[in-house]
C-alpha positions in Angstrom: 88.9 4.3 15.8 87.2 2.3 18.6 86.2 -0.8 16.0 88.6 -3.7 14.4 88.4 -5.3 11.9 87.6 -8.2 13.8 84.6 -5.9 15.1 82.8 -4.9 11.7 83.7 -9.0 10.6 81.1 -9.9 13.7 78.9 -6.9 12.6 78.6 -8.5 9.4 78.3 -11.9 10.1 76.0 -11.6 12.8 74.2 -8.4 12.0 75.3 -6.5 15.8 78.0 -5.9 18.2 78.1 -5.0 21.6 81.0 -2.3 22.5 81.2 -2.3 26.0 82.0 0.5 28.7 81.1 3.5 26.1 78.9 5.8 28.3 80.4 7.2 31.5 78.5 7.2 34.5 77.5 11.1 34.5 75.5 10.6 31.6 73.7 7.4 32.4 72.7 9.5 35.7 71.7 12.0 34.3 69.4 10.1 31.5 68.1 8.0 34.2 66.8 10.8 36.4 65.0 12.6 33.0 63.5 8.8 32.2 62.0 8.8 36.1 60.6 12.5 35.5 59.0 11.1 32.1 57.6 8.0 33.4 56.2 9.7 36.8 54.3 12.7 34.3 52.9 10.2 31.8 48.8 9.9 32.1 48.7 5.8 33.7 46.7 5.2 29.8 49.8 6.3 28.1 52.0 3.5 29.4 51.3 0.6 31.6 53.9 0.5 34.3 52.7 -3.1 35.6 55.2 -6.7 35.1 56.4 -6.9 31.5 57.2 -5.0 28.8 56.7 -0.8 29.1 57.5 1.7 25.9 58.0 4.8 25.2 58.4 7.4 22.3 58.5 10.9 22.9 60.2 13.4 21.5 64.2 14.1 20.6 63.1 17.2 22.3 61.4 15.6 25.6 64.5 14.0 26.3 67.8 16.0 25.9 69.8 14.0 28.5 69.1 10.8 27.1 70.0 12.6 23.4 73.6 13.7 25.1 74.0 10.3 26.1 74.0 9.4 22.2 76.1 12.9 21.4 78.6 13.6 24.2 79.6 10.1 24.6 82.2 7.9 22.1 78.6 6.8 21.4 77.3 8.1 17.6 81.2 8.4 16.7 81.8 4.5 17.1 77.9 4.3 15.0 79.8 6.6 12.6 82.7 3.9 12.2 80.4 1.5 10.2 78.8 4.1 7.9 81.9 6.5 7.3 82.4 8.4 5.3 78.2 8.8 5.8 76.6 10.1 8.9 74.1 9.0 11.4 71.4 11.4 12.7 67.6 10.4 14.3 65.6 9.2 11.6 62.4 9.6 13.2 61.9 12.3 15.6 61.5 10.3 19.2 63.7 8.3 21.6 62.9 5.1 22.7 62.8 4.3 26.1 62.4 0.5 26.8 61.9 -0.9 30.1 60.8 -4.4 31.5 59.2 -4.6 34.8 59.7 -8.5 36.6 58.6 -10.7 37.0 58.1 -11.4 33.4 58.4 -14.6 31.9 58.4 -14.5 28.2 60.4 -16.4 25.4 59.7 -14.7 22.0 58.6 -17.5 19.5 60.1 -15.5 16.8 61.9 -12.1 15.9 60.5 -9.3 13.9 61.8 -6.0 12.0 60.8 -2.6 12.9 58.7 -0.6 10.4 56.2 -2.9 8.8 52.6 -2.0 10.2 50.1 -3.6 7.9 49.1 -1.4 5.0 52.2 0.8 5.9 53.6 1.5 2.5 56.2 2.2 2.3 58.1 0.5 5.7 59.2 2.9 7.4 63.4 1.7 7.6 66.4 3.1 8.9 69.9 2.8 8.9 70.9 1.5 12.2 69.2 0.8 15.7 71.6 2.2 18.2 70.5 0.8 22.4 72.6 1.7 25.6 72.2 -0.5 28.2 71.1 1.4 31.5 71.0 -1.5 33.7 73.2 -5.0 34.0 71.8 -7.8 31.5 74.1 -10.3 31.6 72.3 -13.4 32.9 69.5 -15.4 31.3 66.1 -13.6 31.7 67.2 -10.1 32.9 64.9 -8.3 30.2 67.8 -8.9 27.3 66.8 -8.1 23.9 66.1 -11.5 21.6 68.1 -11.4 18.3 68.6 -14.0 15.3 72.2 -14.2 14.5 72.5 -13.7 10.5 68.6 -13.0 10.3 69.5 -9.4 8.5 71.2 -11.5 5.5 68.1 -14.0 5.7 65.7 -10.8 5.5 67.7 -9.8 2.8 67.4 -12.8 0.4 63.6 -12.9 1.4 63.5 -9.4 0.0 65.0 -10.3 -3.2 62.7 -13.9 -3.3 59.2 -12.5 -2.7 59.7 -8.6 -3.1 60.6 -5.9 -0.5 57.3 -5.1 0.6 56.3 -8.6 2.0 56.6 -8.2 5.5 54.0 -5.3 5.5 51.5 -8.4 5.5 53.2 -9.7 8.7 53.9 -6.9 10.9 57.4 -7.6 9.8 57.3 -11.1 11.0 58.9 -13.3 9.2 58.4 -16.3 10.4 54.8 -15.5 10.2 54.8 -15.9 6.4 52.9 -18.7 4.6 56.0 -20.4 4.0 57.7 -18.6 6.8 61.1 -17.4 6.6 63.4 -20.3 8.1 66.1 -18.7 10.6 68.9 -20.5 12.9 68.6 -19.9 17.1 67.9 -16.7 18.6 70.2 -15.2 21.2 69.8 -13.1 24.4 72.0 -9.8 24.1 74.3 -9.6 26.9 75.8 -6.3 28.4 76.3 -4.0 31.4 75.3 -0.5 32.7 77.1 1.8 29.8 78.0 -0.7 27.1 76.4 0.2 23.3 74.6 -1.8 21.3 75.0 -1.7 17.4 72.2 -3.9 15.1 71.6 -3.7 11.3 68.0 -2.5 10.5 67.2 -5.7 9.1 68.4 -7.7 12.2 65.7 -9.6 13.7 64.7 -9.3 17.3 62.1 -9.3 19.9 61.6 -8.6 23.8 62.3 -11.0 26.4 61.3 -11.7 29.6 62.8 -10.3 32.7 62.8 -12.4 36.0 65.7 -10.2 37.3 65.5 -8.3 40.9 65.4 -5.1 39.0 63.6 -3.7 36.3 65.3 -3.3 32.9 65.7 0.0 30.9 67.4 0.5 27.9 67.6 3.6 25.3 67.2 2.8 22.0 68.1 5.3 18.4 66.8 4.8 15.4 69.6 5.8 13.1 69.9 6.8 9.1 72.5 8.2 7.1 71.5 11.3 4.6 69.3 10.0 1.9 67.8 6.9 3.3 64.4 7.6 2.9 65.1 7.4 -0.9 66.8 4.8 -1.3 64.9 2.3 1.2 64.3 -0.6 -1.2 68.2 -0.7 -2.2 68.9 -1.6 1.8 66.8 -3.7 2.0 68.1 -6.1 -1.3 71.6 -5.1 -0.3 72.1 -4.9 3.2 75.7 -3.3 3.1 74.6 -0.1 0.8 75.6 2.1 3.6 78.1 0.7 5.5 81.4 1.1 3.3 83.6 0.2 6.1 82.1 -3.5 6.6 82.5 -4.1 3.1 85.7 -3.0 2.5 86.8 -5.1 6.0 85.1 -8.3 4.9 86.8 -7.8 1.6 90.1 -8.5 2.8 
């Protein structure tokens, strides 16, 4: 077990943890060199490689480095330790590739969920998003991903206030609702070349600026345990449905 108690208490509260120093160095390389390949064969339409935020989706397939740095690192297995005895596997068929090119000066005004295009029905959820860091972002403004502390348990009660399909109207902005969805501070995440980043689905979020001397890039999984698909609307009203072992630590 790489996770205390202490650890799924945090993922609980908070709705994500960072575990640092999880990928070696062999892996990361080898991702990073695929991700140049990608970006340098993509048509200049398909992504916009200019200051600010750049994304891309392809395929598990199009991307089997990046896919062992999920499988042949501690990586899915320390995923694994929130959802046992369930586990995790790509719930959509693409890896995210995420990078911010500086200078870039954005503050998000407010955090979203992923899934919720207008007139998408229904959202299209997941278990778990999964993002290792492949550059430093530890200071203010070095393309960190924006997250509301306890926003997943806000989501939640929204959900069971004004049904579980409301954010489809939004975007999955909640604070774009008519009332919107009151939440406490946001927070940069913080972590290093390596480290692994853990969030609940219904965590909010949103990209931030990058004023940094290098550009940011981070891998992101979308993660579900067997069955999610079918029991979507149960997550969303109670946010611990598949994660036994945060239950049973916050229990004691």
């Amino acid at each position: 077990m790489h996770l205390s108690a202490d650890d799924l208490r945090r993922f609980e509260r908070d709705g994500y943890i960072v575990v640092p120093d999880v990928v070696p160095e062999a892996l990361l390389a080898a991702a990073d060199t695929e991700i140049d390949g990608l970006i340098a064969s993509m048509n200049p339409h398909e992504g916009d490689r200019g200051p600010g935020p750049n994304l891309w989706f392809p395929p598990v397939s199009r991307l089997p480095r990046c896919d062992d740095v999920l499988r042949l690192s501690p990586a899915l297995g320390i995923a694994d330790e929130l959802v046992a005895p369930h586990h995790l596997e790509h719930r959509f068929d693409h890896i995210q590739v995420a990078t911010t090119v500086p200078p870039h000066r954005h503050i998000p005004g407010g955090p979203h969920i992923d899934g919720h295009a207008p007139g998408q029905d229904p959202p299209e959820s997941f278990t778990m998003l999964a993002g290792v860091f492949l550059t430093d972002q530890t200071a203010h403004q070095s393309g960190n991903l924006w997250v509301w502390p306890g926003s997943h348990l806000a989501h939640s009660r929204l959900f069971h206030e004004r049904g579980s399909k409301v954010l489809l109207l939004t975007g999955g902005h909640s604070t774009l609702l008519n009332p919107p969805l009151t939440l406490g501070p946001p927070t940069e995440v913080t972590g290093r070349r390596g480290d692994l980043l853990l969030a609940h689905f219904l965590l909010g979020h949103n990209k931030g600026g990058n004023l940094a001397s290098h550009v940011r890039r981070t891998i992101y999984y979308r993660l579900a345990v067997s069955g999610h698909p079918a029991r979507w609307e149960q997550t969303f009203l109670e946010p611990w449905t598949e994660y036994g072992p945060v239950v049973s630590a916050t229990a004691r």
